[in-house]
C-alpha positions as CSV (number, residue, x, y, z in Angstrom):
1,X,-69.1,-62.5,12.3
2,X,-65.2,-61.7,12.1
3,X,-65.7,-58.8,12.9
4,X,-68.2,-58.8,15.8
5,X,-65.0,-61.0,17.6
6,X,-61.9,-59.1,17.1
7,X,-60.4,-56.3,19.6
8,X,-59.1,-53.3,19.0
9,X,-55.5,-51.7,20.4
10,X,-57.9,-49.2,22.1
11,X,-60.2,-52.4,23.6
12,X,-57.0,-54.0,25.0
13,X,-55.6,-50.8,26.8
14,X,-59.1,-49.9,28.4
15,X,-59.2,-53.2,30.1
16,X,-55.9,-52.2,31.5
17,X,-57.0,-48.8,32.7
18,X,-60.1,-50.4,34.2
19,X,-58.1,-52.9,35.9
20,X,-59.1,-56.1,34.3
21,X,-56.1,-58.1,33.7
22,X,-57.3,-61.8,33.2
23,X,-57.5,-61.7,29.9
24,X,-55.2,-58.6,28.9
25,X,-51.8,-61.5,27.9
26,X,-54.4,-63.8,26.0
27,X,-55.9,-61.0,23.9
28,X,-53.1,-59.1,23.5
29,X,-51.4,-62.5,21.7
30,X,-54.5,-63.1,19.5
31,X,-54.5,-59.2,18.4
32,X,-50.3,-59.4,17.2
33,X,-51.6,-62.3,15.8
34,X,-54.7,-61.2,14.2
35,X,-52.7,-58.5,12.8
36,X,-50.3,-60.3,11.4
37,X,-52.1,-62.3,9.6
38,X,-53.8,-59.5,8.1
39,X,-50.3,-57.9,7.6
40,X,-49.4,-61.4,5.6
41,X,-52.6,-61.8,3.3
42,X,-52.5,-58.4,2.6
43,X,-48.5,-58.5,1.0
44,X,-49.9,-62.0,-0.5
45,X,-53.1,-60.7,-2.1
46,X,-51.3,-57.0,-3.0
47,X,-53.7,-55.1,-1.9
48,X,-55.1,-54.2,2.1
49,X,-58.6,-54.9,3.1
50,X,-61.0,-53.1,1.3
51,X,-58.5,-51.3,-0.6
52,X,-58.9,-50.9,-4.6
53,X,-55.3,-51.4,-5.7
54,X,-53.9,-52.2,-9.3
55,X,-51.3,-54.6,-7.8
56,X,-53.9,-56.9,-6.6
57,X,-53.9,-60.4,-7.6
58,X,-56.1,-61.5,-5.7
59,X,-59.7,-61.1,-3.2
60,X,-60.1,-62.5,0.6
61,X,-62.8,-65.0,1.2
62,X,-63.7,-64.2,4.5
63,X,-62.2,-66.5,7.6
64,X,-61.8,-70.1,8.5
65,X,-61.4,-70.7,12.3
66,X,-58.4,-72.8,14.1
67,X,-57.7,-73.4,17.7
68,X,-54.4,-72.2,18.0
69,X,-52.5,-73.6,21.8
70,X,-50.2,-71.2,23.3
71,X,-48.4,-70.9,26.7
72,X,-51.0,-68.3,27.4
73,X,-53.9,-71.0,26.9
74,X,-55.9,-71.8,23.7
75,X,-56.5,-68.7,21.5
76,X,-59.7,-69.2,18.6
77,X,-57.4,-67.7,15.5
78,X,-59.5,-66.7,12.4
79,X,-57.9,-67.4,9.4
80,X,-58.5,-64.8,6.4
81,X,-59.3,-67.1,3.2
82,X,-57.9,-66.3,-0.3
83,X,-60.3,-66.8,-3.7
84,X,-57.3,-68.0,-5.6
85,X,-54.3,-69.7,-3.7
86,X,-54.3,-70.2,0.0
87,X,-52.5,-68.5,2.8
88,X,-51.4,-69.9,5.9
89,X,-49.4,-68.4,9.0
90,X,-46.0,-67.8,8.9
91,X,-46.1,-68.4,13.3
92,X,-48.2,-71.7,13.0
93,X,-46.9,-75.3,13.7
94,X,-46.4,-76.6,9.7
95,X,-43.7,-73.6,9.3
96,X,-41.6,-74.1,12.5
97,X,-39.4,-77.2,11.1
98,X,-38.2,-75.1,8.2
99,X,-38.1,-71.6,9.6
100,X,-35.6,-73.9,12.4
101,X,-33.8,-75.3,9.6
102,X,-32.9,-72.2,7.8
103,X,-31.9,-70.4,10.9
104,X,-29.3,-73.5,12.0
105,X,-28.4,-73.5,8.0
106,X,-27.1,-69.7,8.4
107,X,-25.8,-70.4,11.6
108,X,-23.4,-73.6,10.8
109,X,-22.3,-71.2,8.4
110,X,-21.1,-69.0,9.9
111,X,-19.6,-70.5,12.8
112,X,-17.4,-72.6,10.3
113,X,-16.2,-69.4,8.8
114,X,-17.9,-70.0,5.3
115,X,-20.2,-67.1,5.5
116,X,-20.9,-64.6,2.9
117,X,-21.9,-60.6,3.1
118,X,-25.5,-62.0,2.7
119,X,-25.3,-64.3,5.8
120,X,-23.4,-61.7,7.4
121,X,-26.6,-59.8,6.9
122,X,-28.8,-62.7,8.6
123,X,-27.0,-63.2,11.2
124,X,-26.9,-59.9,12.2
125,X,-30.8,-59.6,11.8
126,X,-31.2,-63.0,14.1
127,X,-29.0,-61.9,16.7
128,X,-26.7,-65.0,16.8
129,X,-23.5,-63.4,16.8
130,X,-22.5,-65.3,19.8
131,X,-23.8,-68.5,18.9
132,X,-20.8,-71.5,19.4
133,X,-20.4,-74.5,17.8
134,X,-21.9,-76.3,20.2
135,X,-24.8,-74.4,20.3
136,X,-25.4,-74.7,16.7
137,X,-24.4,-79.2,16.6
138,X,-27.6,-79.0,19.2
139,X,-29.8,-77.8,17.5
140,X,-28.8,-79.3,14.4
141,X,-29.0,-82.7,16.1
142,X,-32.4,-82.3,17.3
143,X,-33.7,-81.3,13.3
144,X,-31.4,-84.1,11.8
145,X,-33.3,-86.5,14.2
146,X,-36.6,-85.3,12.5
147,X,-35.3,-85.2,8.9
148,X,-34.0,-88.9,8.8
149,X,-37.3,-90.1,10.4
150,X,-39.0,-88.6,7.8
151,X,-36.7,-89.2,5.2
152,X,-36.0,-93.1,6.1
153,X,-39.6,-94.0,6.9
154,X,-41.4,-97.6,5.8
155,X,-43.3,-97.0,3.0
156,X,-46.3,-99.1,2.9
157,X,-49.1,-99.9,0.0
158,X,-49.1,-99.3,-3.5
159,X,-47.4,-96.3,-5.0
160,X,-48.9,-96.2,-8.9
161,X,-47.5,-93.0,-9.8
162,X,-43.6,-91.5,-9.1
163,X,-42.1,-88.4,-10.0
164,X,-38.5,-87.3,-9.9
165,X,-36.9,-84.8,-9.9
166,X,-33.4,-82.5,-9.0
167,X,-32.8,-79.1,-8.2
168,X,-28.7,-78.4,-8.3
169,X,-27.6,-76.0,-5.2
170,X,-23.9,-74.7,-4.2
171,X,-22.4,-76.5,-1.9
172,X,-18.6,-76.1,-0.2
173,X,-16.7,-79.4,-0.6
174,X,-13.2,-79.3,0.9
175,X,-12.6,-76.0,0.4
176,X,-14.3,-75.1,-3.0
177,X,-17.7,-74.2,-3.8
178,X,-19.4,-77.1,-6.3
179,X,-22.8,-77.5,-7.6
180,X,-24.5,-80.9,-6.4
181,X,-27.9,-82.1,-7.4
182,X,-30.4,-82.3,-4.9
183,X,-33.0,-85.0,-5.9
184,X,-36.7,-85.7,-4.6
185,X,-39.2,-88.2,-5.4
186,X,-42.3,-87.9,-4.6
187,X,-45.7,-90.5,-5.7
188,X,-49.2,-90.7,-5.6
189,X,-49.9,-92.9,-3.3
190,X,-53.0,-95.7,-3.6
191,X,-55.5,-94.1,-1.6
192,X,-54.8,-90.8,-4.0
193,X,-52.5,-88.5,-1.3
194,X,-49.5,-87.3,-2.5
195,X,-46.4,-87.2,-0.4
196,X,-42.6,-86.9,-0.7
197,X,-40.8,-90.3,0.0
198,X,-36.9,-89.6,-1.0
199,X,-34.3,-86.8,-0.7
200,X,-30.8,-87.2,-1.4
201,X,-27.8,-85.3,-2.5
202,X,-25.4,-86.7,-5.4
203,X,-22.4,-85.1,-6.9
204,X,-23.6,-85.1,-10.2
205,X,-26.5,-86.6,-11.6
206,X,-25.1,-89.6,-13.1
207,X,-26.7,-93.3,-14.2
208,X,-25.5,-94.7,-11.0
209,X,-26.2,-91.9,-8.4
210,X,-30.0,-92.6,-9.6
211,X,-29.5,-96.5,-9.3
212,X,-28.6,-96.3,-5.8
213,X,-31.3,-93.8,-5.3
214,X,-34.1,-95.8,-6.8
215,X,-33.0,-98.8,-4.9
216,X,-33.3,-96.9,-1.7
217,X,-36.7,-96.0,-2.1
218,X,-37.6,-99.6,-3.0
219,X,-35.6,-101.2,-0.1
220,X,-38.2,-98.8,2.1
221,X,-41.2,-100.2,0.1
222,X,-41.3,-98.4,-2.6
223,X,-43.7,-100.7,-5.5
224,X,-46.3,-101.0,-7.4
225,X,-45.0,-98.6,-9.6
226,X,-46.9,-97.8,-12.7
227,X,-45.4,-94.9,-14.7
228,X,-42.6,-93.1,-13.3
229,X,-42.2,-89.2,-15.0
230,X,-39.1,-86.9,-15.2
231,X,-37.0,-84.7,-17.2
232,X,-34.8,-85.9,-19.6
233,X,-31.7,-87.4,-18.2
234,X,-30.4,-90.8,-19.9
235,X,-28.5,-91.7,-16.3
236,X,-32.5,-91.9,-14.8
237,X,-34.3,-93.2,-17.5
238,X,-32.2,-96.2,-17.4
239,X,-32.2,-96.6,-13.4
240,X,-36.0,-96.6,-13.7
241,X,-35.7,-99.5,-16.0
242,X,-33.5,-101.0,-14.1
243,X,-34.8,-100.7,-10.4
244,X,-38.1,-99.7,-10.9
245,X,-39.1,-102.1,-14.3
246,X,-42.1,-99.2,-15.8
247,X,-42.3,-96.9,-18.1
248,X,-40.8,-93.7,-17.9
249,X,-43.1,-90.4,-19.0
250,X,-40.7,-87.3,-20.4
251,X,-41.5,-84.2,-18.9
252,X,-44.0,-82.6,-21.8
253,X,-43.9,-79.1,-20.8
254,X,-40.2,-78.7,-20.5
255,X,-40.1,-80.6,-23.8
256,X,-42.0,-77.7,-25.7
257,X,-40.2,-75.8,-24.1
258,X,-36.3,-77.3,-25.6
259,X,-38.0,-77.3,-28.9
260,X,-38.9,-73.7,-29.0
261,X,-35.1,-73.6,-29.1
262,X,-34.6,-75.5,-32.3
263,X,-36.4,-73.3,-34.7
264,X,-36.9,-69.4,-35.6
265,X,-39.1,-67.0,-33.2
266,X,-42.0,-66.8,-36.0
267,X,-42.6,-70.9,-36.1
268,X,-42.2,-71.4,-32.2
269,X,-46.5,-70.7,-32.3
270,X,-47.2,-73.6,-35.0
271,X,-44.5,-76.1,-33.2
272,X,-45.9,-75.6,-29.4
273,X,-49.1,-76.2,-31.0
274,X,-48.9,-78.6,-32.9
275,X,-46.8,-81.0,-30.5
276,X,-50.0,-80.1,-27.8
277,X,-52.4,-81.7,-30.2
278,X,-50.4,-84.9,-29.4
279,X,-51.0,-84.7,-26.2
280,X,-54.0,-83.4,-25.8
281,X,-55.1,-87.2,-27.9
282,X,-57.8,-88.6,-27.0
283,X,-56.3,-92.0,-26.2
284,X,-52.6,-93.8,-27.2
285,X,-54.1,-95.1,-30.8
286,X,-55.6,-91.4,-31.0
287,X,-51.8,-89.8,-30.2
288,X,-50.2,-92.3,-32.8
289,X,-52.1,-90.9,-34.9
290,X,-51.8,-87.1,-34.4
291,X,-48.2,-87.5,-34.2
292,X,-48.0,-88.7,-37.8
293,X,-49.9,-85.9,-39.0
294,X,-47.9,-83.6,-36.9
295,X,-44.1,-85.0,-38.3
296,X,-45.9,-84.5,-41.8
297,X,-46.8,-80.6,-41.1
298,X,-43.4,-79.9,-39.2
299,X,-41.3,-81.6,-41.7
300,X,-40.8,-79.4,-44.3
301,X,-40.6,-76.3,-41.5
302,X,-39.0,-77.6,-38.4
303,X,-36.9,-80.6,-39.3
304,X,-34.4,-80.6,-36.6
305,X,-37.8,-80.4,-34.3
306,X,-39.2,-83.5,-36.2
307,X,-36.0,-85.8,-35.8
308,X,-35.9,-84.7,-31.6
309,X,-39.6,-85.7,-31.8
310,X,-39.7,-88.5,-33.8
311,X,-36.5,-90.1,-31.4
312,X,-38.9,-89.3,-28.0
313,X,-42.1,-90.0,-29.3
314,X,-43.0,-93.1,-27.2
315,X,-41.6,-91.4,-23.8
316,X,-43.6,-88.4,-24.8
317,X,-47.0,-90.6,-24.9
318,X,-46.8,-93.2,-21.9
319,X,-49.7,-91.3,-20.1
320,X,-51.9,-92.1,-23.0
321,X,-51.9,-95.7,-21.6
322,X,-53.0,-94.8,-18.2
323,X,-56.5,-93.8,-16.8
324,X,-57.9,-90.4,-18.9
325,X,-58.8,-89.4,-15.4
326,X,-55.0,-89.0,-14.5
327,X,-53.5,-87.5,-17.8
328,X,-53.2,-83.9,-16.8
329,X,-51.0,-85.0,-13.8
330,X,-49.1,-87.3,-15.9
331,X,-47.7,-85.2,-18.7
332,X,-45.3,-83.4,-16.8
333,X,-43.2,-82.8,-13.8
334,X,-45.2,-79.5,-12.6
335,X,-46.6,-81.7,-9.7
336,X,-43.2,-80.8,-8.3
337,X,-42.5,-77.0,-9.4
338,X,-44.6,-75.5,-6.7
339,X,-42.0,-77.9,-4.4
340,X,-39.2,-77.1,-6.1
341,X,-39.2,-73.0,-6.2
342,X,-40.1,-73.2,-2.5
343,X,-36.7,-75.0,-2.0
344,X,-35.3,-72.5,-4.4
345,X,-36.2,-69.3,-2.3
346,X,-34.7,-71.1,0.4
347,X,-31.9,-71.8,-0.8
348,X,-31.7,-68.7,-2.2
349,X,-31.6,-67.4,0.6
350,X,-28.4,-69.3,2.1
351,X,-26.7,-68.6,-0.7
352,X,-23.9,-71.6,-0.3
353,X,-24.7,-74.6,1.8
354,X,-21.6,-75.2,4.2
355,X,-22.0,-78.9,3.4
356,X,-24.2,-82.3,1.8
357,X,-25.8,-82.2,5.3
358,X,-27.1,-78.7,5.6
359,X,-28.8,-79.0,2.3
360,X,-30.8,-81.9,2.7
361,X,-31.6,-80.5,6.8
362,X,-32.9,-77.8,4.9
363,X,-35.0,-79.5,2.3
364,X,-36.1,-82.3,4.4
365,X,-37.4,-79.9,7.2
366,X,-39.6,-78.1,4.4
367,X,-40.5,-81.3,2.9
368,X,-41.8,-82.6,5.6
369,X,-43.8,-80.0,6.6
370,X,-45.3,-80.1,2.7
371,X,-46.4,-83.9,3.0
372,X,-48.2,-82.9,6.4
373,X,-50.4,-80.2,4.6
374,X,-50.7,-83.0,1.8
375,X,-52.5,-85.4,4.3
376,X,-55.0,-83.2,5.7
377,X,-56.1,-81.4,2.1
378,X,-58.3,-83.0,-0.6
379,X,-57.1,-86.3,-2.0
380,X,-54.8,-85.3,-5.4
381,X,-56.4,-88.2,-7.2
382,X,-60.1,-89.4,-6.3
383,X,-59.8,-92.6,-4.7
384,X,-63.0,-93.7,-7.8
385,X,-60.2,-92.7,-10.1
386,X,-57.2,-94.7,-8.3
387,X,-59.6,-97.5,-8.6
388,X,-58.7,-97.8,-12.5
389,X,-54.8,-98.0,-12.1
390,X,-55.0,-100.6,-9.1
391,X,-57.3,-103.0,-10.2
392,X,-54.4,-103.5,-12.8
393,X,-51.6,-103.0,-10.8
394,X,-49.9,-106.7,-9.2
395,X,-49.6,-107.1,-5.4
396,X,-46.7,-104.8,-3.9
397,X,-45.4,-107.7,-2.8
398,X,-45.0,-109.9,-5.9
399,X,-44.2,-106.5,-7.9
400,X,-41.2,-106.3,-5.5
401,X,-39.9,-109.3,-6.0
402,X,-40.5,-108.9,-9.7
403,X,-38.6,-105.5,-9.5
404,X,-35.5,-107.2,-8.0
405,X,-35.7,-110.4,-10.2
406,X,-35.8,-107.6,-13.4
407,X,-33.0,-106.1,-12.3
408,X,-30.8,-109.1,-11.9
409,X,-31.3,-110.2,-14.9
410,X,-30.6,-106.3,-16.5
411,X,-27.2,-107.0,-14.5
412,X,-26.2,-110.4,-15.7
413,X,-27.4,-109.6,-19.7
414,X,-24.5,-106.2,-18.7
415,X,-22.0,-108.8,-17.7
């Protein structure tokens, strides 16, 4: 059916020789197009269509159609559909914020003399060499506008579920190049769509960076909070417990990983395993349990492992107290690494921000865009599923207040 619709080059020039014209500016945008596209899932899958290739990774699923309004009138695009992953057009509307925002990035760069070779390289390929400062503040302005909207927005309804997370990136600070910590957070949200609700930049990640962070997010409307998950940092645990009041869930994965660190190359098999039967339980009495066994086998092999584990056993297992449904999710911060190494490539490409305001332009242009595929694509948690966390979870309302009562109370026992 794909087929029977597209246009060749040759098609497109004989209806110029013949003199019909009507059509010639529409289809000649829907063929670039067309073979673009095919140009993009072709690099994305590694190999062309029909092509046997060992650098393939993976197969086309034939086409998904989209309307697609252009100053040349509507044009019917047909996607090309990939078995594993998905692909999306670079030229469509959920890329233009962030393709914006790291154009202006490179450009405030280097009209306040802070560029490097590598943005010297950009600039040259974009063809802004004459670009002024005023230039650059307009368009800025205009993506700033959209960022804070997005950014400072009301946030209404439950949120059971919170991750956190940060992502340091080089920034020049009067005169001298520092690394900051760009931090996001981003829940589940009642009716089971994720979205990201908080970006900020700190100048290190300390106790009360997160603290005014946290209380931020809950001045917008951020409650109902249920289990909030993370890395380990001591400065966040304790501005969860202090703004948000609920557990906190330590990162599994990257805690695995820390211990693999602790003990020789031939144990590091018996030690991931053994600390994935814990969480792999069946439910919190079950993961008590394992863990016992598990200190007893490590013991006499990994012993620095077994203190490290013993100390962070209960943040290890607070998803074991939630819905089964939900567990998989709640073990970790991967939720957020798909987010995070997109921000990475981007700012990758920059290289050094030229200040706090460039860096969150950029990731609050692609962030944006992220939450907007979010809504439209298949709930993260089932809405049956959400059903268990908030038939126990208190009015947002009341578990404000509560929030703010808890954390008075945190501050007057500190006094």
């Amino acid at each position: 059916m794909a087929e029977g619709q597209r246009m060749t080059v040759a098609d497109v020039v004989a209806q110029v020789r013949d003199g019909r014209l009507e059509d010639f500016v529409c289809e000649a945008v829907e063929l670039v197009a067309r073979e673009l596209m095919e140009a993009e899932v072709s690099g994305q899958v590694g190999a062309e269509l029909g092509e046997v290739s060992a650098d393939r990774v993976a197969y086309r699923n034939g086409y998904r159609p989209r309307p697609w309004e252009t100053r040349v009138g509507e044009i019917e695009l047909l996607i090309p559909r990939t078995r594993r992953g998905s692909y999306f057009p670079s030229f469509l509307e959920p890329r233009r914020r962030s393709e914006q925002a790291i154009v202006a990035v490179v450009m405030e760069a280097y009209v306040n003399g802070v560029s490097t070779r590598k943005v010297d390289r950009l600039v040259e390929q974009l063809g802004i060499e004459a670009m002024t400062k005023d230039r650059v503040s307009q368009i800025c302005r205009g993506l700033d506008e959209q960022v804070e909207l997005f950014r400072n927005r009301p946030l209404e309804g439950a949120y059971p579920y919170l991750w956190v997370d940060a992502k340091h990136v080089k920034v020049r600070d009067h005169g001298r190049v520092v690394s900051k910590a760009l931090v996001v957070a981003y829940p589940v949200h009642q009716t089971g769509v994720r979205e990201v609700i908080g970006i900020d930049i700190g100048e290190v990640e300390s106790g009360s960076f997160w603290v005014e962070f946290l209380r931020g997010l809950r001045t917008r409307g951020l409650a109902g909070v249920r289990l909030a998950i993370s890395d380990q940092h001591e400065g966040l645990k304790h501005a969860i417990a202090r703004v948000l009041g609920c557990p906190w869930q330590r990162c599994t994965v990257h805690f695995v990983r820390d211990m693999l660190c602790h003990c020789r190359r031939d144990q590091r098999g018996l030690v991931s395993a053994a600390l994935r039967e814990v969480f792999n339980a069946h439910d919190h009495v079950d993961a008590r349990d394992r863990a016992g066994h598990v200190l007893e086998r490590l013991a006499p092999v990994a012993p620095k492992v077994c203190g490290l584990f013993e100390d962070a056993e209960e943040d290890l297992t607070a998803f074991s107290q939630l819905p089964s449904e939900h567990w998989s999710k709640l073990r970790s911060t991967n939720p957020l690494e798909r987010v995070n190494k997109e921000i990475g490539r981007r700012s990758d490409v920059v290289g050094i921000f030229p200040n706090d305001a460039a860096a969150i332009r950029l990731a609050g242009a692609l962030l944006a865009e992220q939450t907007d595929e979010w809504l439209v694509q298949r709930r993260y948690l089932s809405a049956e599923s959400m059903t268990l966390i908030l038939d126990e979870t208190s009015d947002p309302e009341n578990s404000l207040a509560q929030h703010h009562d808890l954390e008075e109370a945190v501050a007057l026992n500190a006094a």
